[in-house]
N, C-alpha and C positions, 0 to 999 in steps of 0.2 A: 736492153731496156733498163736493166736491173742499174745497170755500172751506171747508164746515164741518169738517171734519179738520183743516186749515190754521187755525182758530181754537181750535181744542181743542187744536194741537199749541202755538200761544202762550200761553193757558190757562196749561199746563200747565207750561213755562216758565217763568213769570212765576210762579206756587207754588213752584216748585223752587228759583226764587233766592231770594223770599222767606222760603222755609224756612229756607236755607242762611243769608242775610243774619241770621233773628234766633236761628238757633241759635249762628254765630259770635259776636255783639253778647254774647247770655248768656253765652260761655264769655268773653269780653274783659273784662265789667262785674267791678266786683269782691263775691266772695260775704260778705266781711264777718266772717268765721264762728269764724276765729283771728288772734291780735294784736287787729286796732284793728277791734274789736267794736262802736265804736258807731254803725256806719252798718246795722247788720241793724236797729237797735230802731222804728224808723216803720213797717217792711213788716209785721211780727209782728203787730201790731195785727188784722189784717185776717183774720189765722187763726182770730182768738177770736171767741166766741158774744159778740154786742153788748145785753147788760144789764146794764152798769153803773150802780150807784150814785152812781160817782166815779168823774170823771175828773180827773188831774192832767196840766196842759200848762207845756211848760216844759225850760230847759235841763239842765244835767246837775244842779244842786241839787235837783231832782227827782228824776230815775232813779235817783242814787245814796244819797240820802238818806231815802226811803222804804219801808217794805216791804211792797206791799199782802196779804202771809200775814197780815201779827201783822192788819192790818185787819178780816181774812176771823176768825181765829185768833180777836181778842179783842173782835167787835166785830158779828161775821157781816156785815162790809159787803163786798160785790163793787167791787175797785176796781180801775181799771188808769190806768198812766202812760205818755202817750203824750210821750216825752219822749227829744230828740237834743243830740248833742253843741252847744253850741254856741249850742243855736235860740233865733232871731232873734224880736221882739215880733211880726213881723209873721208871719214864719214862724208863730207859736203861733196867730194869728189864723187863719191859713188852713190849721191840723189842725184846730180847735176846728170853722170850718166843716168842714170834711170830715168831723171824728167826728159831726156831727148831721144828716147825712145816713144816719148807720148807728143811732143810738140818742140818746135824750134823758135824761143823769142826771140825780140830783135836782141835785148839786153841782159845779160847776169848780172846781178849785183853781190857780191860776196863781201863779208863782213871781217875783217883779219885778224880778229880778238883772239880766234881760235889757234893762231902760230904758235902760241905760247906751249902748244901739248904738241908732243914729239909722238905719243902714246896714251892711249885711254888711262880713265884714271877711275872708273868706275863701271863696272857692272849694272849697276841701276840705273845710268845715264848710258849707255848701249842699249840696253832694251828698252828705254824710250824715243831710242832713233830707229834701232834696228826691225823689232819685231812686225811696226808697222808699214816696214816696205812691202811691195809684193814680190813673190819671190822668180827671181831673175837672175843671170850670171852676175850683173852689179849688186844686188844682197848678197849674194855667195862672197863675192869677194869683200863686200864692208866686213861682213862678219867675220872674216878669216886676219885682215887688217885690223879690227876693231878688242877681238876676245884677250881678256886681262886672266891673271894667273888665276885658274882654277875654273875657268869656262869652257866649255865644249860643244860643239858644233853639233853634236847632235841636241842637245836643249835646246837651240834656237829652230830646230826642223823638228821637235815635238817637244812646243815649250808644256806640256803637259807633265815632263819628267824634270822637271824646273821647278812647277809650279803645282804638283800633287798636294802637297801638303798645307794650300790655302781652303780648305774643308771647314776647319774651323773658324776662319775670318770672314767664308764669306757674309755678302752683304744683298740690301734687296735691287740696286743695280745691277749685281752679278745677273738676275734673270730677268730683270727688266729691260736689260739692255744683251740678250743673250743672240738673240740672232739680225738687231741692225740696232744702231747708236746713233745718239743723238753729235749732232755737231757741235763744237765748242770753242773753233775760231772765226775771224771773217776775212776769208779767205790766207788763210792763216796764221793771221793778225789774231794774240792773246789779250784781250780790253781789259784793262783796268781805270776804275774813273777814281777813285780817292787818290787823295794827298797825304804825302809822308815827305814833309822839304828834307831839305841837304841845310843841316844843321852846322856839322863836322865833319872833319874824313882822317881816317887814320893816318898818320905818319907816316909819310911813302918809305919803306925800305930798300936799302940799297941791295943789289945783287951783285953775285961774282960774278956772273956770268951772264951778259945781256943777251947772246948769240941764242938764235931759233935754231931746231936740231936742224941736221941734215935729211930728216924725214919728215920735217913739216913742208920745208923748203921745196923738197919734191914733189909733196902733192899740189903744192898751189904750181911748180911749174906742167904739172898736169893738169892741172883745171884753165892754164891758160894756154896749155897746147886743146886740151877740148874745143874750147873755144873759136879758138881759130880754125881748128879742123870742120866744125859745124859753120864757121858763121857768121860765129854771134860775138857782141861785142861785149866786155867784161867789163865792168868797175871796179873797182877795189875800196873799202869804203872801212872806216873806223868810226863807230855810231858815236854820238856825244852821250857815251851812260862815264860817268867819272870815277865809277868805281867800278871794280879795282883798276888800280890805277893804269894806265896806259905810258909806260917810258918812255922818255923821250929817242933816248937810243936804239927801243923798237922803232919807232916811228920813222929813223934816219933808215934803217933799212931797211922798211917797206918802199921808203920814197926810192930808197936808189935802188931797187930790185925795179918796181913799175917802170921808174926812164930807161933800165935798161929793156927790158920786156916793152914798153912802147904801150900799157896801158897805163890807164887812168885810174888815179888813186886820192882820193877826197878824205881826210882824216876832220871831220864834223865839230870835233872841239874847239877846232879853229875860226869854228865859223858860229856858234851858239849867241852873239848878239844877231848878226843876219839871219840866224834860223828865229830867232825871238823865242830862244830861252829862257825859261825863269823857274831855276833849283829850286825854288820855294813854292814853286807851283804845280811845276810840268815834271814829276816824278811821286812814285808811291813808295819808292822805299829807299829812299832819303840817297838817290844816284846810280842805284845800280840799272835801274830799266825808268822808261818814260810814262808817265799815265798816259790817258786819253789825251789832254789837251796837248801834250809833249809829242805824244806819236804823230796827231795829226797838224803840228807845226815842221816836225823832222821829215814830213811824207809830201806837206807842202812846198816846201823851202828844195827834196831831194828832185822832186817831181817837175820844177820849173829847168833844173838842169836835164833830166831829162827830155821833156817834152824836146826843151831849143837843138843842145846841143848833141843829142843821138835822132832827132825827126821823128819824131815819134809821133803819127796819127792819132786826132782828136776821134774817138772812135762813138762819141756818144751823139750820131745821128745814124748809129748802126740799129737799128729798133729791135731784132731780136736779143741782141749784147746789151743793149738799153732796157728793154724790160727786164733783163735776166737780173741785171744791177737795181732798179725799181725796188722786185725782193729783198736783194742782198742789204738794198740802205735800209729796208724798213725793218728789218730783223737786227742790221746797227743801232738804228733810231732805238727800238724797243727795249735791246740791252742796258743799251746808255740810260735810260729812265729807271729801268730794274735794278741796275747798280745803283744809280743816287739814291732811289728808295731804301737798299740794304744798308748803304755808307750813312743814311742819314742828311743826304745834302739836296733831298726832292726840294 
């Protein structure tokens, strides 16, 4: 009787610090939720009912450049972008897995800005893609693929030994938002409604070396062996953001990597009078990403290729899918009004 009390009083112990351990960790982590917003958009995923249509993977030429409303809006496609600051080819590889362990759409759309990194270039943009996956053999292995000189695998499985030392900064989100968070894209889509035109752009520099490594190359032929192996059909797709700049030499071997691969590969710059572009308009930071009215011409203009040429079901006499969208626009709607109010453009 004695030993079993004595076991239940360790038990209990060992709950009580583990409570404590990860309730501290949660209030340490950072919630994301105001300022530098783009480390919430990988966990969001997880909240939403998994029947999409369309998924987009991919850096921020993605999140910010699309709008999956006008999609829903002009097209009835369910689409969501799973899409971080930053993220790495391979990083996209190992969401792409992860999202098809929750759902198979008809389409991936992947964004190919990201060729250009052979390897991470930052730790602050890893744990805005990583921390928010759930954890899975596919997190295991981004993280093992992802960690730059002086990262360790165990900080990302107790970011608490990472992130001890934000005691002093925290903030009153850190407990406002300590056990659920508010949401801060639509449907992974980052809104921005002000204007900052395309004035200038700095003078393209030449390279020595135009060639994508041998380890970007690889994961995108993994991401289109995934593909195949599930299914699903791939895009390949180059956003029209004109900064930095996109070579044209990249561009000849994307095109001739896709013919040979046999997918389909859309480079959008090409196409910025038919999307009804206007750099003076449809951009907040003078080319790198699209404002509102930019993303919801890029979403329109990308949305009509889809709907025709992958079949894509008008899904907006689905009533439960339809009211689910009903909220989704009005929580759009709402944005877009709270923004012009901030910007000054009510």
């Amino acid at each position: 009787m004695k030993r079993t009390k004595t076991i239940l009083r360790i038990v209990c112990a060992l709950l009580l610090f583990a409570g404590a351990f990860l309730l501290i960790q949660r209030l340490l982590t950072p919630k994301y939720v105001d300022g530098i917003v783009e480390g919430a958009f990988v966990a969001e995923y997880y909240r939403e009912k998994k029947d999409h249509d369309v998924i987009f993977i991919g850096d921020c030429e993605v999140y910010e450049n699309f709008s999956p409303a006008v999609l829903w809006r002009d097209y009835g496609i369910n689409s969501y972008i799973r899409g971080s600051a930053e993220q790495y080819i391979f990083q996209s590889y190992y969401l792409l897995e992860d999202t098809f362990r929750y759902e198979k759409p008809d389409v991936v759309v992947f964004n190919v800005q990201s060729l250009q990194f052979g390897e991470a270039q930052s730790e602050a943009y890893n744990r805005m893609t990583l921390e928010g996956m759930r954890w899975s053999p596919a997190k295991v292995e981004s993280i093992l693929a992802s960690m730059t000189e002086g990262e360790h695998f165990i900080e990302y499985l107790f970011p608490l030994l990472r992130y001890h030392d934000r005691w002093s900064s925290l903030e009153k989100t850190d407990f406002q938002y300590l056990f659920q968070t508010r949401t801060v894209t639509h449907n992974g889509y980052y809104m921005r409604v002000d204007v900052k035109p395309v004035e200038s752009l700095p003078a393209v520099k030449p390279r020595g070396d135009y060639s994508f490594s041998d380890r970007a190359w690889s994961y995108l032929d993994k991401i289109v062996s995934l593909c195949q192996k599930e299914g699903v059909e791939l895009l390949l797709i180059k956003a029209p953001s004109v900064y930095p700049h996109w070579y044209d030499q990249w561009d000849e071997q994307v095109k001739t990597y896709a013919e040979k691969k046999g997918v389909r590969y859309i480079n959008m710059l090409e196409h910025t009078e038919e999307i009804g572009l206007d750099y003076t308009a449809d951009t907040y930071d003078a080319g790198l990403h699209m404002n509102l009215s930019g993303a919801e011409k890029c979403a329109a203009w990308l949305g009509r290729i889809l709907a025709e040429d992958y079949h894509l079901a008008d899904r907006r006499g689905e009533e439960a899918l339809a009211a689910e969208w009903d909220e989704k626009r009005a929580a759009y709607e709402a944005e877009i009004q709270e923004q012009k109010e901030k910007y000054g453009m009510a």
